[in-house]
C-alpha positions as a printed Julia matrix, in Angstrom:
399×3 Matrix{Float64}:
 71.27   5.6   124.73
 73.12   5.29  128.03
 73.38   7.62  130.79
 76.97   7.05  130.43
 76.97   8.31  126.19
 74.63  11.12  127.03
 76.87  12.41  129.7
 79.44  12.28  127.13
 77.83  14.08  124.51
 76.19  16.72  126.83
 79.85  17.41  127.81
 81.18  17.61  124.15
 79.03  20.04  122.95
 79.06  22.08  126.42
 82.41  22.21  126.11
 82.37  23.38  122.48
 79.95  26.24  123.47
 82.0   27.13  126.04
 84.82  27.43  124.37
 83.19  29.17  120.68
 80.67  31.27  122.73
 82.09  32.11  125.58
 85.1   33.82  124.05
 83.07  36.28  122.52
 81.23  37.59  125.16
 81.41  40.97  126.27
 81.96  42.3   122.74
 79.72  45.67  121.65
 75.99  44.92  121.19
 74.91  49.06  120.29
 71.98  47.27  118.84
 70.46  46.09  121.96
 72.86  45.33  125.11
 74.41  48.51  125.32
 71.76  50.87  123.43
 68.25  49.39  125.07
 68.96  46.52  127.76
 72.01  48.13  129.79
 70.33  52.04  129.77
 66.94  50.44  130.36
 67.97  48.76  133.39
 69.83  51.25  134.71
 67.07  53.51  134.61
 64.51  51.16  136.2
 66.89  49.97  139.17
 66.9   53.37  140.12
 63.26  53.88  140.05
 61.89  53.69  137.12
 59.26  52.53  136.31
 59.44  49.82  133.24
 56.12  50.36  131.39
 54.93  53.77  132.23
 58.74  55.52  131.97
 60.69  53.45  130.13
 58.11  52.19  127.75
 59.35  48.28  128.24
 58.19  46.24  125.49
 58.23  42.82  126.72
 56.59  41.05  129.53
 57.0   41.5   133.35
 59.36  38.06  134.26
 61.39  38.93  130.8
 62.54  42.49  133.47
 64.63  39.87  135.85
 66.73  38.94  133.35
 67.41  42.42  132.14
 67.94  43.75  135.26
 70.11  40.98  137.06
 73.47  42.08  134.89
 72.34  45.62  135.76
 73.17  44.98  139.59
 76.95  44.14  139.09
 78.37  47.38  137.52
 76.86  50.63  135.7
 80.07  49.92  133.15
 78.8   48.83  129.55
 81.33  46.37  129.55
 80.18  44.7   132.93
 76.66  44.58  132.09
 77.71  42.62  128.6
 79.84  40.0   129.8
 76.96  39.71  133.04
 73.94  39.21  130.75
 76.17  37.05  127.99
 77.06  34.84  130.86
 73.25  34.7   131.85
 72.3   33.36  128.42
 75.04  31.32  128.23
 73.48  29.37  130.93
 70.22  28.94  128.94
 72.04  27.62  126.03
 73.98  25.07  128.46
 70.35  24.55  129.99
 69.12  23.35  126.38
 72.32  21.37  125.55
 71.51  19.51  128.82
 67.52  18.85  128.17
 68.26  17.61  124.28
 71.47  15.48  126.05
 69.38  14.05  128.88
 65.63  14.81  128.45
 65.38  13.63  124.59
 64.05   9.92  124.44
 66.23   7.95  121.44
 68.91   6.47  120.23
 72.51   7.71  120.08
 71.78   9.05  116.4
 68.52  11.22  117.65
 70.16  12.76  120.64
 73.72  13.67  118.61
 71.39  15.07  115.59
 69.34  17.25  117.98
 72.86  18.17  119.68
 74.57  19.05  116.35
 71.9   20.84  114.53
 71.08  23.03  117.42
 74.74  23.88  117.8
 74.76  24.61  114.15
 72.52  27.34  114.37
 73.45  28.95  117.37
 77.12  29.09  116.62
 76.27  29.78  112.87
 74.32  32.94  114.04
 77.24  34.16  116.33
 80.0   35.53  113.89
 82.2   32.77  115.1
 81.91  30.64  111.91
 82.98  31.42  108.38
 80.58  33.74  107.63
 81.27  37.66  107.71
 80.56  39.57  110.73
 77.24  41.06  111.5
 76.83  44.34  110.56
 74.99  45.39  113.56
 75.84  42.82  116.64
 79.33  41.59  117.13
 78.51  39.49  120.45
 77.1   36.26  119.08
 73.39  37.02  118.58
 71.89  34.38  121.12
 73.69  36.01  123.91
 72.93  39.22  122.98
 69.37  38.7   123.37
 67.03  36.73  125.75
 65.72  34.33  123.43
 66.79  31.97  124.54
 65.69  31.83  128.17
 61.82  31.69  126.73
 63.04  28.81  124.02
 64.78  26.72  126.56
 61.2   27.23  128.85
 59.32  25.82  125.8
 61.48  22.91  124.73
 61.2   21.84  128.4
 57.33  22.42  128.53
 57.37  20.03  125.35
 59.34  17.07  126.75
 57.75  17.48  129.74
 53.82  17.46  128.03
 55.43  14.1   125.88
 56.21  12.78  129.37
 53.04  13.28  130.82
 53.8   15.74  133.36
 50.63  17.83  133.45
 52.29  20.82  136.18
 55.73  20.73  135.55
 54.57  21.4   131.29
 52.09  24.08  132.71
 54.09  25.88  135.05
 56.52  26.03  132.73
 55.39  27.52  129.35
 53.35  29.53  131.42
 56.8   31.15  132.71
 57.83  31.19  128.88
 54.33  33.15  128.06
 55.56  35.75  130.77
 58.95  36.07  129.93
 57.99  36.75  126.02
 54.6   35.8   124.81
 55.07  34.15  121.78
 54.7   30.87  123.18
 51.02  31.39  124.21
 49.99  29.58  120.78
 51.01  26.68  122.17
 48.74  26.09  124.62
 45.38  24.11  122.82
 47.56  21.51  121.27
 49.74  20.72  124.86
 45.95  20.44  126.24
 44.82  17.81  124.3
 44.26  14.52  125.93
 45.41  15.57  129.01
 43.93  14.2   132.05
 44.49  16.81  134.67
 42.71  19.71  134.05
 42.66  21.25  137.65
 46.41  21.15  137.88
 47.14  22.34  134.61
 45.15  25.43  135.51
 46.86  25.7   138.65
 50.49  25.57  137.55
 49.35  27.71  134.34
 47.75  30.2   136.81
 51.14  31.02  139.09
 53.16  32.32  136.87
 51.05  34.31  135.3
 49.59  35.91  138.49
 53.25  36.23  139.32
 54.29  38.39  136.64
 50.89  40.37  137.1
 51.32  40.87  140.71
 54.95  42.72  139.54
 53.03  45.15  137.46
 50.27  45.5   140.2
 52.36  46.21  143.28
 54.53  48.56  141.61
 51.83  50.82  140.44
 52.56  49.66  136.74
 50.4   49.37  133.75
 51.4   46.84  131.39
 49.54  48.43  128.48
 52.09  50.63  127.05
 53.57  47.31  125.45
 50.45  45.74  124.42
 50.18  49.27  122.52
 54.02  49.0   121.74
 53.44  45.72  119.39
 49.74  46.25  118.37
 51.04  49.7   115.89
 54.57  48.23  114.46
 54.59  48.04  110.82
 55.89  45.49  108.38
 59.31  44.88  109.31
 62.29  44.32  106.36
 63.5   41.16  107.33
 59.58  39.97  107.3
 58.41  37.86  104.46
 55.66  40.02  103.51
 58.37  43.16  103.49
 60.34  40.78  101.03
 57.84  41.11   98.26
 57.59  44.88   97.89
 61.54  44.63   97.86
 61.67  42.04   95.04
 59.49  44.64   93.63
 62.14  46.83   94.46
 64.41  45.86   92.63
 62.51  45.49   89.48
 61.85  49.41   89.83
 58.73  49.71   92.41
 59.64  52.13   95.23
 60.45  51.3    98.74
 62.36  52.47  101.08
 62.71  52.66  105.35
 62.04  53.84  108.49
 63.61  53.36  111.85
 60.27  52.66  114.16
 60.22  50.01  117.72
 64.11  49.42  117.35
 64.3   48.02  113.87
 63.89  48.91  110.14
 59.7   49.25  108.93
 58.69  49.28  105.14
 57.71  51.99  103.6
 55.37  51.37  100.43
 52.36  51.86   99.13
 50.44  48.89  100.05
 52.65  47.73  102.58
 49.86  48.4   105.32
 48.03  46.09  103.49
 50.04  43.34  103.27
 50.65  43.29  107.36
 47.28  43.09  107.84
 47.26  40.22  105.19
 49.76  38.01  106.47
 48.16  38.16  109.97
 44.92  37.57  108.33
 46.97  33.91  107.16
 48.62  33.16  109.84
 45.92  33.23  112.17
 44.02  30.68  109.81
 46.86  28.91  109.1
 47.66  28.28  113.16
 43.86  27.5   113.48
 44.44  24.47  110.68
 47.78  23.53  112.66
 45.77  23.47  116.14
 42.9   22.2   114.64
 44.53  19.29  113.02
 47.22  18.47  115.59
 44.17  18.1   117.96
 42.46  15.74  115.43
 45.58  13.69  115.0
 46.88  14.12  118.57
 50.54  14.73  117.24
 53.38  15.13  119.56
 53.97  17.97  122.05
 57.74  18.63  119.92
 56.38  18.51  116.69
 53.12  20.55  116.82
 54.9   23.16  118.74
 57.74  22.79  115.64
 54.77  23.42  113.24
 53.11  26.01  115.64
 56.43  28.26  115.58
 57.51  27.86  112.4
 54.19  29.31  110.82
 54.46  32.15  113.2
 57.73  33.23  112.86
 57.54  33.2   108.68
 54.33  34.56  108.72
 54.11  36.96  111.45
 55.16  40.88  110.54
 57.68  41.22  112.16
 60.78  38.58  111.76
 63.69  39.61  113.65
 66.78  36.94  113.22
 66.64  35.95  116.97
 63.04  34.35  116.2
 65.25  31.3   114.71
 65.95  30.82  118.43
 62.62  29.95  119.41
 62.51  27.36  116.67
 66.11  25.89  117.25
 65.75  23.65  120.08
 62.05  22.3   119.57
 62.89  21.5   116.15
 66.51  20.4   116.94
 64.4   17.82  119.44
 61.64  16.98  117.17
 63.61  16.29  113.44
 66.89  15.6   114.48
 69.5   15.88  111.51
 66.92  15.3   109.17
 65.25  17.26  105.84
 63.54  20.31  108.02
 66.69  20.78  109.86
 68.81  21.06  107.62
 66.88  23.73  106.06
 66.77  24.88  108.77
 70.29  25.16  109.93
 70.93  26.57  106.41
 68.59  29.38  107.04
 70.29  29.81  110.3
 73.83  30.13  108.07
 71.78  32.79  105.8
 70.38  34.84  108.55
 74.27  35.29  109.78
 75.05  36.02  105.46
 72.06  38.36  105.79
 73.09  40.3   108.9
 76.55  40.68  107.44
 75.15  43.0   104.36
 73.06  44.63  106.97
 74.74  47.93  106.08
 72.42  48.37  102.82
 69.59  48.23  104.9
 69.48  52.4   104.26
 69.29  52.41  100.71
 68.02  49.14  100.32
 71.58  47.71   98.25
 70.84  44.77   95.86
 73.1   42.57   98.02
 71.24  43.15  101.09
 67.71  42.02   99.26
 69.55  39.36   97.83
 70.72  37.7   100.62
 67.66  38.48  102.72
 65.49  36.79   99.77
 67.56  33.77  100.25
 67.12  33.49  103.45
 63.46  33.87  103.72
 62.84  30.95  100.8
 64.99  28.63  102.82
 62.87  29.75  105.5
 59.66  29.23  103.45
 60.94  25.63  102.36
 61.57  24.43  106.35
 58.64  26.11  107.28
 56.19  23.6   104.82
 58.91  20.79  105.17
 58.42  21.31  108.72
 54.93  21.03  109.19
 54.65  18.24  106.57
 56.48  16.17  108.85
 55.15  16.74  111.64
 51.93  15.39  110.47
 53.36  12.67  108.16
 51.05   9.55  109.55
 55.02   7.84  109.0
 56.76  10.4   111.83
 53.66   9.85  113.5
 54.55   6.15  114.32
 57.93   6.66  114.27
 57.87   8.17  117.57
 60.83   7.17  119.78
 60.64   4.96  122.81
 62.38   5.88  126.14
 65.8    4.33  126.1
């Protein structure tokens, strides 16, 4: 593909972005912009401290992007439009590495391009889909999601170019900004020939974001405590069951607990502990056979996150974000993504019969069933193709 039809595309679909995202920021986010993000930061740019008085959950480089809107105005409305603006730069970030950075054809770079604007806009209320029931701003810009995924897609084009500190440095940055892609690391490893500068660039950013914690007289391990006693969240696959049981006449029912609905069942302890009890075997088959087979930095890390985010307890609908762009990258518009996008499309159905969360309603089980087997079916479609000895060979050469 030319530099000329990749400058054309990256403009298309910025422009359409622009134009379906942007107009939509700035609308209420009680869920999380106005309710957590907007008090939090006011409280910790004037003194606070982030893990010891506000009881910040996420890492220490995730507080820079929280804070930045925070220094343009104490109004809600300020801080909204600041911080949907600040994402919207991340998502124009990844529309630039799949236009640019993405080795292919014409077809491969336009799939990537379309199926990741699929889900993104599909997830923003700006489609045909009801409204959200709990977040009218469109979800990725209501969240920071996407600053971490963007860090991770470039990590994996930069591992598939060979670029042992530029990879490092930066899904080390993603790890410390939200840590999820830490599981990553083994498989961007193998085969590479640079140890010593992997460890350095890995090293930085971490010592970085410790060195924030340090000099403020911080301790970090509030969050670690923070994550390590959440329950089984509703929207998680492991919740799901005990509602199918639900609605067959089982009880259930839910608790507000870390910002989101928990289970509440008997056996539902059980069944957390379970599912992290198979995803941490399952990842140790994914890492253990993508180092066997030495598959591809975009499609192990494809595998990688889609077995954590369908197996992990907790599955808020932002996690789709961290899949989006790697998977956009690695599958193009092909079988997992369109799955894929149509669990995207669910997860917007889903949030719109959010309301029956309370009383766990029939429609909201429904549609949050549906979601999750789409989910389930990209998640093994997925992983089968990343280490289909066919996609394997089929890798693309730079144009």
């Amino acid at each position: 593909m030319s530099l000329r039809d990749r400058f054309i595309a990256a403009a298309v679909v910025a422009a359409v972005h622009l134009i379906v995202l942007g107009l939509l920021i700035g609308e209420p986010s009680e869920s999380i912009l106005d309710g957590v993000f907007q008090t939090q930061a006011e409280a910790i740019l004037d003194g606070a401290l982030p893990y010891a008085d506000r009881g910040y959950e996420y890492p220490p480089l995730s507080l820079p992007l929280v804070l930045a809107p925070g220094l343009i105005s104490d109004s809600e409305l300020a801080y909204r439009q600041a911080f949907g603006w600040e994402m919207m730069f991340f998502d124009l970030a990844i529309v630039a590495l799949l236009a640019f950075a993405l080795r292919g054809d014409s077809r491969r770079v336009w799939g990537a391009l379309g199926v990741y604007t699929v889900g993104i806009i599909g997830l923003s209320g700006a489609g045909p889909l009801p409204d959200s029931d709990i977040e009218l701003a469109p979800l990725g810009l209501a969240r920071f999601d996407l600053a971490p995924a963007a860090l991770v897609l470039a990590a994996a084009l930069a591992r598939e170019a060979s670029r042992s500190a530029t990879w490092a440095a930066l899904l080390s940055t993603a790890v410390a900004v939200k840590a999820f892609p830490l599981v990553l690391f083994p498989n961007f490893l193998r085969g590479e020939l640079d140890l010593r500068r992997v460890a350095v660039a890995t090293a930085l950013p971490l010592l970085f974001a410790a060195g924030i914690v340090l000099v403020t007289g911080d301790e970090f391990g509030s969050a670690i405590d923070y994550h390590s006693g959440r329950g089984l969240q509703i929207e998680s696959l492991g919740s799901n069951l005990f509602l199918i049981a639900h609605l067959l006449g089982a009880g259930a029912s839910t608790t507000t607990e870390a910002g989101a609905f928990a289970l509440q069942a008997d056996g539902a302890g059980f069944a957390r502990g379970a599912f992290v009890a198979i995803w941490l075997v399952v990842l140790a088959g994914l890492v253990w056979t993508g180092w066997r087979r030495e598959t591809p930095a975009l499609r192990i890390a494809t595998a990688i996150l889609a077995a954590t985010v369908v197996l992990a307890p907790i599955l808020s609908p932002q996690f789709l974000f961290w899949l989006l762009p790697v998977s956009a990258a690695a599958f193009g518009l092909r079988l997992p993504n369109l799955l894929l996008m149509a669990a995207a499309l669910l997860t917007q159905y889903m949030l719109s019969q959010y309301s029956g969360v309370d009383d766990l309603s029939d429609s909201f089980i429904l549609a949050l069933t549906a979601r999750n087997l789409v989910l389930i079916a990209y998640a093994v479609t997925a992983i089968a193709w990343a280490f289909h000895p066919d996609e394997q060979e089929a890798q693309p050469q730079p144009a």
